[in-house]
Structure formats: C-alpha cells, structure tokens
N, C-alpha and C positions, 0 to 999 in steps of 0.2 A: 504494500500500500504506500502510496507517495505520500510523503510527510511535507507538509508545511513550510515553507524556507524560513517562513520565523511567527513566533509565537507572541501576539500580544496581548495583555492582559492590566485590571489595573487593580489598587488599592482605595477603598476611601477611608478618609481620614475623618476629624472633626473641621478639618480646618480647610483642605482641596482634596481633590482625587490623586494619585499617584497613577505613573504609568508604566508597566514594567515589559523587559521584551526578554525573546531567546530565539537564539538562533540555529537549527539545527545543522550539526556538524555531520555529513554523509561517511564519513570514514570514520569517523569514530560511534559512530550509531547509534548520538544522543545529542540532547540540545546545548546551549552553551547554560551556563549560572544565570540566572534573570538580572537583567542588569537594570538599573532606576534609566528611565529615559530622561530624566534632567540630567544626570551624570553625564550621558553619555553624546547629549548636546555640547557639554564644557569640552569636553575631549576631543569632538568632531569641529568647534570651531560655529554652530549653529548658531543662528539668530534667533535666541528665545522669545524676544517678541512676537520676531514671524510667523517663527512657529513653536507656540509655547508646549512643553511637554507634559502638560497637564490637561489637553483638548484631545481629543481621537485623533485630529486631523495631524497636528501636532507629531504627537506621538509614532504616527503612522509614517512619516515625513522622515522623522529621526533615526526610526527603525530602516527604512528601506534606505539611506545613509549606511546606516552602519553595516547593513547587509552588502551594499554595493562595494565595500571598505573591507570587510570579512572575506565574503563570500567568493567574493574575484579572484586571494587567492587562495596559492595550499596553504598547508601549514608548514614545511619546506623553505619556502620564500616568504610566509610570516608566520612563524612561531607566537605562542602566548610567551610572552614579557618576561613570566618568571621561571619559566623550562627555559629560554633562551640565558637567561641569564647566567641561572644554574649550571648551564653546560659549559659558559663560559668561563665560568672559576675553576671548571674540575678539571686538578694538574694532570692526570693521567690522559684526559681524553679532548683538551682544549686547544683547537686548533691559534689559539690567539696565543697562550703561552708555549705551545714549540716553535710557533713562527718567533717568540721576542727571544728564545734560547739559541735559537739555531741563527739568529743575527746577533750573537753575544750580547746582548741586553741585561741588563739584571733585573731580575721577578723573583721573589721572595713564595717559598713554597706554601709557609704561615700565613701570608696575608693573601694567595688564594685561597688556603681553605679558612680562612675569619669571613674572607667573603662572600665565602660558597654558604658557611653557617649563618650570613646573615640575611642574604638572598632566601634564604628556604625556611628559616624561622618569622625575620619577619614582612618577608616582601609577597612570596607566594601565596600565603593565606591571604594576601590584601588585593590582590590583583589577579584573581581568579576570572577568566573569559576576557581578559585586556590582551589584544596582541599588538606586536613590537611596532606593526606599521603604523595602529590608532595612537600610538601614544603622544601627547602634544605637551606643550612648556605647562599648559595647565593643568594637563594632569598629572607632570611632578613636582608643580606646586603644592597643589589639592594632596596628593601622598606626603608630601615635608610634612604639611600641618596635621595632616591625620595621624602618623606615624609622632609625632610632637603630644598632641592631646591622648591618644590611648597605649604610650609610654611614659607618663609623669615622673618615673625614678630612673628614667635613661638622663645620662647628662647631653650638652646640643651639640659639642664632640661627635658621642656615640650615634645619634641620631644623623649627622654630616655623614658618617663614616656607613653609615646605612642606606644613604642616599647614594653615597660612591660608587659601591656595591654594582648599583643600579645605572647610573650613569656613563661610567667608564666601559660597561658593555653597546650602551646605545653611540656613543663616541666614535664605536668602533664598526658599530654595523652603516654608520654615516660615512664613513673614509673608507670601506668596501661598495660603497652603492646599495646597500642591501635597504636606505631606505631614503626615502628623497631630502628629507630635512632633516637635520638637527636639534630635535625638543630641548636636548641638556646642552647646549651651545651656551645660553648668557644662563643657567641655571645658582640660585641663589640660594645659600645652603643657611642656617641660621647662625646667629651671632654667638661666637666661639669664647663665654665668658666662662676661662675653666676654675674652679673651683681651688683655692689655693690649697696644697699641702702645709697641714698643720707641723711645725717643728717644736722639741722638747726643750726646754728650760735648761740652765748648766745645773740646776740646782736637782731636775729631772734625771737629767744623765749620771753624774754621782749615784743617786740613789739606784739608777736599774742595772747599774755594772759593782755596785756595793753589797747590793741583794743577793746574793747565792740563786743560782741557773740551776735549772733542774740536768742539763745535759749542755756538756762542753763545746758541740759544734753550733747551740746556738747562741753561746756566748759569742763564740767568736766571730759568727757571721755577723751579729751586731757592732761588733767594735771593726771590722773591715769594713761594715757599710760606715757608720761613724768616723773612723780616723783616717781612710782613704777617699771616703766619697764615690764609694763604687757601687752599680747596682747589683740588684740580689741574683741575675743569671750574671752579672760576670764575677761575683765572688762564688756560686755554686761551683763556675770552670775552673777553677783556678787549680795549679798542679803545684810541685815542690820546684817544678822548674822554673817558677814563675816568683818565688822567694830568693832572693838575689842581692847583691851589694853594687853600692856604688864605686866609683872612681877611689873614693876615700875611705871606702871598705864600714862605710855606715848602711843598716839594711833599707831595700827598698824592694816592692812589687812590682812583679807587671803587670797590664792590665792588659793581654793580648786578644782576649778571648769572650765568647758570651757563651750560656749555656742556653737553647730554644728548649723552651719546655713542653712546645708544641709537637715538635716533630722529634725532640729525646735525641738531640745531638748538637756537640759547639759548632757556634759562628761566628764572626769578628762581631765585634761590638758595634752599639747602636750606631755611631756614626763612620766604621769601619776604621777609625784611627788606634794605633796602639800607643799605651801611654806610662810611663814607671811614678808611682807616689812613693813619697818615704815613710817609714814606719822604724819603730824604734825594735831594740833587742830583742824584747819580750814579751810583743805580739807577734815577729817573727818567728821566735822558738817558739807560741804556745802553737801557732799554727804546722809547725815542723812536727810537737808532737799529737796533733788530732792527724796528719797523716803517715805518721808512723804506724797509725792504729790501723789503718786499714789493710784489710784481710785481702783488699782483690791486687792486680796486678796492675793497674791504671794511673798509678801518678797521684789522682784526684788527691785534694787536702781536704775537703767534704765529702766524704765517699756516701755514697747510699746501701742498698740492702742486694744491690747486684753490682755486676763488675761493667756494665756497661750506664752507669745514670749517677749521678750524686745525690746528694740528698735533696729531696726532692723541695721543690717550691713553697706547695703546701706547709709541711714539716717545718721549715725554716721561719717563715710570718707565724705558726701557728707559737711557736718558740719563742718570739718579741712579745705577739700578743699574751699573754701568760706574763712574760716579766711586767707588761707595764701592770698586768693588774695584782700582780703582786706590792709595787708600787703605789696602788691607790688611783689606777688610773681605767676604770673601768671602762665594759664598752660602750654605752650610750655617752660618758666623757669623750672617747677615744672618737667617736663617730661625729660627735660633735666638732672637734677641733679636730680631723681630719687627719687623724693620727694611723700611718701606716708604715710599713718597713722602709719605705722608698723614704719617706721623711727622715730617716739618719744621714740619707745623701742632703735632702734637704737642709738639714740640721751644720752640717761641713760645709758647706757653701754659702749659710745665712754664716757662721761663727768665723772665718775667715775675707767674706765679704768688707772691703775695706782695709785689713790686711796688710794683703798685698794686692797687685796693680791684677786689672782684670783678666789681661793678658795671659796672664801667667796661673791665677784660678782655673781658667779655660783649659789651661791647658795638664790640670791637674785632675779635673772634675771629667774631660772627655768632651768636651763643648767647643772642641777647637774647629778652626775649618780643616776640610779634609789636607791630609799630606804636611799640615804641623806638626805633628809628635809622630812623624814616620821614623826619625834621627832622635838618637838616643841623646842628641848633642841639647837639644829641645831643653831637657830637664835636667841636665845635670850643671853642676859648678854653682852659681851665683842664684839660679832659678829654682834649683833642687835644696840649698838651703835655706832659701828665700820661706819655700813653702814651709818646711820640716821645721823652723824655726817660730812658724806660726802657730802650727801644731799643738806645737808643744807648749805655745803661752796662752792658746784660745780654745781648746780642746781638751781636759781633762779630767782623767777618770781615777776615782776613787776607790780604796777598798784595798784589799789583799795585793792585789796585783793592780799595778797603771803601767796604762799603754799612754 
C-alpha cells in the first residue's frame, strides 16, 4: 500500500492550534519524528507571516518545503545531523581524521572521542529527523540556547565545546561541497566567563602537609603539584628519569611528559613544551623513594596496581580531597570556593606571581610559547635560581618534613 509522502497533523492548545508533520522515509520503512511546523519554518528560512504555521494552509506550505528539502535526496548525500556527525568523530572509521593524519596534521585521539561522547549524549537526542542539508545559522542558534537552558550545571565552556562538536563537522561538509552554505560560518558561541579556581591560604597549606596522609603517593602528588606547579597527568608520568640535577648539582625535575587518562598512555604536555623546575633534596629523595617501591618494571614514580598505568587520576584528587577535609575544609566549602587539585598549580602561580618577572613564571609553570623551554639553556643559571629562590621564600610547608 502507498504511504503518504508526509503526515500532517495538529495539536490544540488553550492558547493556538499546533501543527505537527512526518515525513515518510521509503528505505527505512517508517516516518520521520513529528517535527513542530513553527520549528521547522525557523530552519527553512519561511515567512511566518505568509505562511503562518498555525493555519492548515500554512502548515501544508511548510511541510511540502521540507519534503521538497528531505525528500529530493538520499540519505547518502544528506544524512541526519547527528549520524553524520557521529561518524565524523569516530577515529577508527572517519574519513576526515585519516585525510588530516595522512597530511601530517595533528588530531588528538581524546578530543575525537570527547567529541564523538558529546555529539551522541547531547546533540542526537536533540536533533532527531534534522538532516545536514536543513540545517541553517538559526537553527544552531535555536540548539546554543536550548542546549544552554536544559543544561543549567554545564558551565558556557562546556556548552561552546558542545556546539564544536557540531560545527566543525558542518565546516567541513561546506569545503567538500556536500552542502551549499555554511550555517556555522559567523556562528556565535556564548560568553566564555570561566569560573575562577579557588587557591588555599599559606596558612591552608601548612596545615594539609602538617596533617598526617593516609598514603605517601598522595602526599607527594600534592606537594609536586604545589612546589613545581605541575598538573596532575604530568606528575602521574613522571619516571626516576625525570629526577635530575642541575649544572650546580642542586635537584631539579623534568617536566617532559603528560599522562592521557583517556586513552591510558603518555603524551607531551598541554602545550607540547618541555620544561625543568627546581625542587629541593627532600622532595627529591621522598619521591626517589615512592619509586623504589614499585613492584612493576616501568620507571613510573607513581606507579598504579599494573605495570602498564600509574596511579590512577581518580585515586590521586580523591587523596587531596580527604586531606582538605581533614583540614576543616569540607565539600560544600570546597565547592564553594572552587577548590580542586589543579588549584595547587593555581596556588604556585598566584604565590610567586610578582616574584619574579612573568617571563620566567611562564616558563616555569609550562605557559610559554611553543619552542621556549625546548633548551635546557631556558632555565638554568640566573633563571633557574631566580625561581628556586622564590620557592623557597613564598612556598612553604610545615610539619615533619619541608619541601
């Protein structure tokens, strides 16, 4: 029996009638999701005046639009939005990341699949029966704000980065031909006001390196992030080989390495630079003996519970969080002033801030422009006790042992 090329139907309301349509798809041998025909006038670019989507006529008008728009082609040559997307993030099978590998390009494996997880969590349920061709600047406006209002605890970061997702595949079916305009050409993402990382007091610090740890590797990962300013995947990488001296035989780290916890293997660090901080005696040796202790064969100075991962991420934050509320620093405190592990980098960079000249923080902290701190020459002599000298008058820790 011949099916209907599209289905319309409506709603009443207290207030107008609603008009709702579907269009049936012949290969897949069922209709599309009922889509609101006000919507789907925003999307097409329709004159609601002329033809308002609240009259039969109207309605009728917008639907055989969208049909002429659908229906004309495959799904081949116009995919829905969010399959097309989808496939576009997946590393194994995206023709978009072998073409940018196979032209030496750099693509990051994690942030295809952050994008693949955020295309399919929250982009596909929102965009059910939308394909790649209908799509127009309004209706990835109309998605910013929607995805805005029925995420309240995403920050407008995560919500840009959700928009990306989505855009950077349309970008690219534009520069193939695959569609005639560009909807995300002037696309405007929301205002990027991030939320400041809260830092601990010196008065703070004392007390959570005074208080007795329940286990030694999260001591220590507190006081690398504290007195080097290093984040938590490049102190998780960190090996014995990476514990080292300077020119004048005083110790100092490297910071060669990141550990992804995404994909459970090191990568150079966030801004691909390598960088040496100074560090005194006896956070050197404590960390020489946390990797004594390990059983596996791997170097690691934070080892984990196999020979191939360190301790894990998790483990690590869960390890700080505990000290602080040991401290009196509970979590609705802690959440309030935005208290999180990364805040001990914070905490080195607010406490030497001023210091010394910014130049030279930069390049202590890993904030330098790339190909600074490729030369070892970078930090040592004048620059390398520039830092260690501040360290030591604006940084310290209390108790049994100071680093």
């Amino acid at each position: 029996m011949a099916r209907s090329p599209y289905l319309l139907f409506k709603r009443e309301t207290q207030k107008k009638t609603l008009y709702y349509v579907k269009i049936w798809l012949p290969a897949e041998g069922k209709y599309t999701t009922a889509k609101s025909c006000a919507v789907l006038a925003e999307e097409l670019g329709i004159d609601r005046g002329e033809w308002p989507p609240t009259a039969k006529a109207g309605a009728r008008y917008i639907a055989d639009r969208w049909l002429a728009v659908r229906g004309s082609m495959s799904r081949k040559n116009n995919p829905l939005l969010g399959e097309y997307c989808r496939d576009f993030w997946t590393w194994e099978t995206s023709q978009y990341i072998k073409s940018k590998i196979e032209r030496g390009q750099s693509i990051g494996r994690s942030h295809c699949n952050n994008s693949k997880y955020r295309i399919e969590t929250y982009i596909m349920p929102r965009t059910e029966g939308v394909y790649l061709r209908s799509v127009t600047a309004q209706f990835l406006d109309n998605l910013l704000l929607q995805l805005r209002q029925e995420l309240p605890k995403q920050s407008s970061k995560s919500i840009n980065m959700i928009m990306s997702a989505v855009c950077s595949p349309i970008r690219e079916a534009h520069r193939l031909g695959q569609i005639d305009k560009n909807p995300a050409l002037n696309f405007r993402g929301l205002a990027n006001n991030p939320r400041r990382r809260g830092i601990l007091s010196t008065d703070e610090i004392k007390r959570l390196f005074s208080t007795p740890w329940d286990y030694e590797w999260h001591r220590l990962a507190a006081a690398v992030g504290l007195y080097c300013g290093a984040r938590l995947g490049e102190i998780l990488a960190l090996t014995t080989d990476d514990l080292d001296s300077d020119f004048q035989g005083l110790p100092v780290i490297w910071i060669r390495k990141s550990w992804n916890f995404i994909e459970k293997r090191q990568k150079s660090t966030k801004t691909g630079n390598i960088r040496v901080v100074p560090v005194n005696e006896t956070l050197r040796d404590d960390l020489f003996g946390l990797a004594r202790s390990n059983p596996h064969d791997n170097r690691l100075v934070f080892w984990g519970a196999g020979p191939e991962a360190p301790l894990t991420e998790r483990m690590a934050e869960h390890g700080f969080l505990l000290q602080l509320k040991k401290i009196g620093i509970g979590e609705k405190e802690r959440k309030e002033r935005n208290i999180v592990f990364h805040s001990l980098r914070h905490s080195f960079n607010s406490y030497l801030r001023g210091k010394v000249p910014d130049s030279v923080l930069r390049l202590a902290t890993g904030h330098a422009d790339p190909g600074m701190t490729e030369n070892y020459s970078h930090l040592t002599g004048e620059k390398l006790a520039e830092i260690r000298l501040a360290v030591e008058e604006n940084i310290i820790f209390s108790g049994t042992k100071r680093y």
